[in-house]
Phi, psi and omega in degrees: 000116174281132219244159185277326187203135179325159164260121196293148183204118153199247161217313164315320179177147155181135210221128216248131177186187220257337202223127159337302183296291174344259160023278157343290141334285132358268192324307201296339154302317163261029156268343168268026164113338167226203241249181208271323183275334170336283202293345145322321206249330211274300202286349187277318285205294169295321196275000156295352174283306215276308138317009196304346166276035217202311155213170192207159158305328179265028174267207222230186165199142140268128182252134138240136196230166180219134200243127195257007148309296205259350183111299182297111195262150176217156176263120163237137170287102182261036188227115154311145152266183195306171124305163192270009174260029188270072199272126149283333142018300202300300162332304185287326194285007147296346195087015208246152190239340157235177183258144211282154159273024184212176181048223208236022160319286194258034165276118177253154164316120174321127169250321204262017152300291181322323172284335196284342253227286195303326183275324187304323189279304171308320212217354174289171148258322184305192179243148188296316187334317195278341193305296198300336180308297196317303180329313190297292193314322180285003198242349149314270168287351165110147180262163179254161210273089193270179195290313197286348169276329157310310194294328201257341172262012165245046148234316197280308182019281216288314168307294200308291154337276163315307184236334203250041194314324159342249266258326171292336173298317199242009186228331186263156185223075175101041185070013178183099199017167172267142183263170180323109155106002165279192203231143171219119178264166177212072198304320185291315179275319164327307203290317194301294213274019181255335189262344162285344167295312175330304189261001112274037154276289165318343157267027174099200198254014182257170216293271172309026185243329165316276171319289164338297181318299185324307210287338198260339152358289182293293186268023174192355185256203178300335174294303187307305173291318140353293157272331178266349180284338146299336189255337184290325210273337211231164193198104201255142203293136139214219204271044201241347170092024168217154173299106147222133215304165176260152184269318203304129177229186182265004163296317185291330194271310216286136207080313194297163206190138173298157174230163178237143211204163166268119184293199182225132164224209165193168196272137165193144167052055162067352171240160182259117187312142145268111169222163172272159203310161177308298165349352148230231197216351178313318187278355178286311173309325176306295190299340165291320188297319184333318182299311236256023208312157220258325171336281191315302212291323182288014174242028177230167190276145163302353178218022176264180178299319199319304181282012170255332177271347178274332168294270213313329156301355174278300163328328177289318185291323184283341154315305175333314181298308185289329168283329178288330181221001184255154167178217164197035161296135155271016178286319205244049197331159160247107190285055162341283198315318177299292169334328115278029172286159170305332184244010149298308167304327185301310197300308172275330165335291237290004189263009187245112188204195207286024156219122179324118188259126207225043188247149179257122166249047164311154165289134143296084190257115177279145177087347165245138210121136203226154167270132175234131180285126178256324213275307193299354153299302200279358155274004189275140177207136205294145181278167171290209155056161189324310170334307205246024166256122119174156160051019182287335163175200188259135210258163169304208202253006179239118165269042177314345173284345176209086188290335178296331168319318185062213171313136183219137169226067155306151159269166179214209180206179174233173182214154178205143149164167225234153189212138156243201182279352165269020165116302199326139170224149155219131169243107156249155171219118147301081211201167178086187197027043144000111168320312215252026169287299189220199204263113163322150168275110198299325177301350189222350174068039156202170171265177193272164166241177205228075174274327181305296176336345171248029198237174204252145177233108197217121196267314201306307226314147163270027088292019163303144179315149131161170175312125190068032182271186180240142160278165191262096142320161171251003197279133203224060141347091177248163165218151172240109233223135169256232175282342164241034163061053160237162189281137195227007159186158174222135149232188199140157160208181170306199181093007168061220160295350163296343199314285211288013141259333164277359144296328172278337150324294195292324175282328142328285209275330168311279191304298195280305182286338147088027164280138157324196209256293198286281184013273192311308185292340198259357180288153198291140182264179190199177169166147220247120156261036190277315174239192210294148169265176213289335207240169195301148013267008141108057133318124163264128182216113196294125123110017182277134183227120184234121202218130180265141195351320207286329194274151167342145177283307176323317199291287193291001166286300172326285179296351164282317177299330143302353181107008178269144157306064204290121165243161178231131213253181157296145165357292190230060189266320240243065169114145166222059181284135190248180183184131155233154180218177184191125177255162165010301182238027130105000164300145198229135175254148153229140133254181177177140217271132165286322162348083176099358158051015165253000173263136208209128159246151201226157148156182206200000000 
């Protein structure tokens, strides 16, 4: 396959990421001395500037990182939890039967500043000062305005200008997006992180003392008292079509602190899988590959039919799973362990065979576990009008199915990662807190973000609504450790419920199949919209299958004769996956998905 752009190699450092600059950043930290989480948190740090549709400070981040030092790979957690006034009552006693994807509803505690502080305290070298500059500078001198950040603030415009004057005051310019190849500075959030240096500086010169001071700032200091003198004061239009105030106060805020945790994985194709924990959707790929055994998958072509229907029939069951059982009630546990047993897996294979089955199949686990109206998902359709183009959740990378829709400014997410030469890895996805989520806070120049939108209200459910839970994310990390559990690759990509499918794509044709980085990433994508999706309005479409142009006419015949619902997206529709790797003998890879022409891999 002749690929759009090299697979990057080198020995020193290198790094991968959604955005070209982020990207940049990341190399540049470790030429200034330091190590792959420097240059992780400096560039996770910059793509809230560059990126504001796409992430924010008061969003959420999944991290997994490896430390070649001590051997150890670890999950660190950037998802806020719920407020503690996250009553369903509350909910209902609105009239409201889900939580709207926009405004100050479904807003949880800002996670992914903290995490990103938290991997800089833990396992960085640099000084925050130096970490945090690019970021200041771009948000100082202006991001520069690429087509799809233009595109989404002239859908959101009109909601702004009509209910968020906030957010038209600090994203618009004279009433009207900055244009392609124009510059959008964020003079307000520059001011926030020049006053967390001021105060950490006051706390003398050593470095982790520094960090502490920032964190406490944020979460017990003037950010916190912001948002909440803001979420008390304010009461915001979104897309259920009525104005309502946020559960969030600075109390929800106040303590709270990112964790660092062990993931959970499995063995397949000689590595061992990473993922973070049920609090996202990271384990559905472990039960899919599980499905997916690698012997078999290496006798069907990697682009051909066999294998696109047989991942997606895998994928409709371990989706199935991940609505039914992952979440972070405690009442209401996810028996990870059963979920990935072997003859668990044996069991759901056996359900699978040469015709598409479009019926909701969840597993039977007793005593665990929520019921989900799957016919009221497949009956559900995103509404029309001014309401529902922005900020309902995270979209492929074409939404070509619903052209009736007109202009839409969805969020979406980044991805990053990064490897040096001594072995450090970090795979993060960064999201929420959107421009086009809520209403900006005028004291600090960004929104809350609305992650409560994915969780049911449902008190049983293990993603059910309630206080202090964490929502069952879709931001999905992987890293791959080989038998002596050192790392040897990070990917991820943006997507929503797409991640953990164009990954499993990308990890097949990788692992099993014996494509390079850049191959596997540049290979025609596919992805299953069969069960709900994560964001509002928490949609279905039984047995829809979207596959980009690039595959065979043979192909897409083949699977319509199976029984899949085949839609066909453009060419280069289907994914923005990135990959860093480290072999053996210390040679270093990066790709990045051309799709959309801002992921970009560097290094040298």
């Amino acid at each position: 396959m002749l690929l759009t752009r090299p697979e990057i190699v080198g020995w020193f450092g290198a790094a991968a990421s959604s955005h070209w600059i982020a990207s940049a950043v990341a190399l540049r930290m470790l030429e200034r001395g330091g190590n792959a989480f420097d240059g992780a948190v400096a560039a996770g740090l910059t793509l809230q500037v560059v990126c504001p549709h796409l992430n924010g400070p008061a969003g959420d981040a999944a991290i997994l990182f490896y430390d070649a030092q001590t051997g150890e790979a670890r999950a660190l957690c950037g998802q806020g939890p719920t407020p503690a006034a996250a009553e369903i009552a509350r909910i209902r006693a609105l009239g409201l039967d889900q939580l709207p994807g926009t405004g100050l509803l479904p807003a949880t505690v800002p996670g992914a500043f903290d995490a990103w502080m938290l991997l800089l305290a833990e396992k960085g070298r640099l000084p925050l000062e130096e970490v945090l500059s690019p970021a200041i500078d771009y948000a100082e001198r202006g991001a520069p305005v690429d087509e799809r950040l233009h595109a989404t603030l002239a859908a959101a415009a009109p909601v702004f200008e009509r209910y968020w004057p906030s957010s038209a005051a600090l994203f618009l310019q004279r009433g009207a997006p900055p244009p392609v190849g124009g510059v959008l500075a964020n003079p307000t959030l520059a001011g926030v992180w020049r006053r967390l240096l001021s105060e950490a500086q006051a706390a003398g010169a050593d470095r982790l003392a520094q960090i502490e001071a920032v964190r406490a700032a944020w979460s017990d200091g003037f950010v916190a008292e912001a948002v909440d003198g803001f979420c008390r004061g304010t009461e915001a239009m979104d897309v259920s079509g009525r104005a309502h105030g946020a559960l969030l106060r600075g109390d929800d805020l106040a303590g709270w602190r990112a964790q660092i945790e062990a993931p959970v994985g499995i063995d397949y194709a000689g590595r061992r899988l990473l993922k973070c924990g049920p609090w996202t959707q990271g384990p559905a790929l472990l039960q899919t590959l599980l499905l997916l055994p690698a012997e078999e998958m290496a006798e069907l072509d990697p682009l051909g039919e066999a294998f696109v229907h047989r991942v997606t029939e895998a994928m409709k069951l371990a989706f199935a799973d991940r609505e039914v059982f992952y979440g972070d009630n405690p009442a209401a546990p996810t028996p990870l362990d059963r979920l990935l047993a072997p003859d668990y897996a044996a069991e759901r294979a056996q359900m699978i065979g040469p015709q598409a089955e479009n019926g909701w199949r969840p597993g039977a686990i007793p005593g665990f576990g929520a019921a989900i109206d799957y016919a009221s998902a497949a009956a559900r359709r995103r509404e029309g009008g001014l309401l529902a183009a922005y900020g309902g959740g995270e979209p492929t990378v074409a939404e070509f199915a619903a052209p009736e829709y007109g202009r839409r400014a969805v969020g979406d997410t980044c991805h990053l990662d990064v490897v040096d030469c001594e072995g450090n890895m970090v795979s993060a996805t960064p999201s929420g807190g959107w421009l086009q989520s809520s209403p900006a806070i005028p004291a600090l120049g960004f929104p809350l973000g609305t992650r409560a939108q994915m969780m049911w209200l449902d008190a049983d459910a293990p993603s059910g609504f309630g206080p202090g839970r964490r929502p069952r994310s879709t931001l999905s990390p992987t890293l791959a450790l080989d038998a002596d559990g050192a790392a040897r690759l990070a990917c991820g990509t943006p997507g929503g419920d797409q991640q953990d499918q164009w990954q499993t794509a990308m990890l097949i044709r990788h692992l099993v199949h014996g494509m390079g980085l850049q191959e596997a990433i540049e290979a025609p994508g596919f992805h299953s919209e069969h069960w709900p999706n994560s964001f509002y309005p928490r949609a279905a479409s039984p047995g829809r299958l979207v596959l980009e142009g690039r595959f065979d006419a043979a192909v897409i015949e083949g699977l319509q004769a199976r029984g899949h619902d085949v839609a066909v997206g453009g060419d280069w529709s289907e994914g923005r996956l990135t990959a860093a790797a480290r072999t053996p003998e210390g040679r270093l890879h990066a790709a990045a998905n051309p799709r959309g022409g801002l992921g970009y891999a560097v290094g040298r």
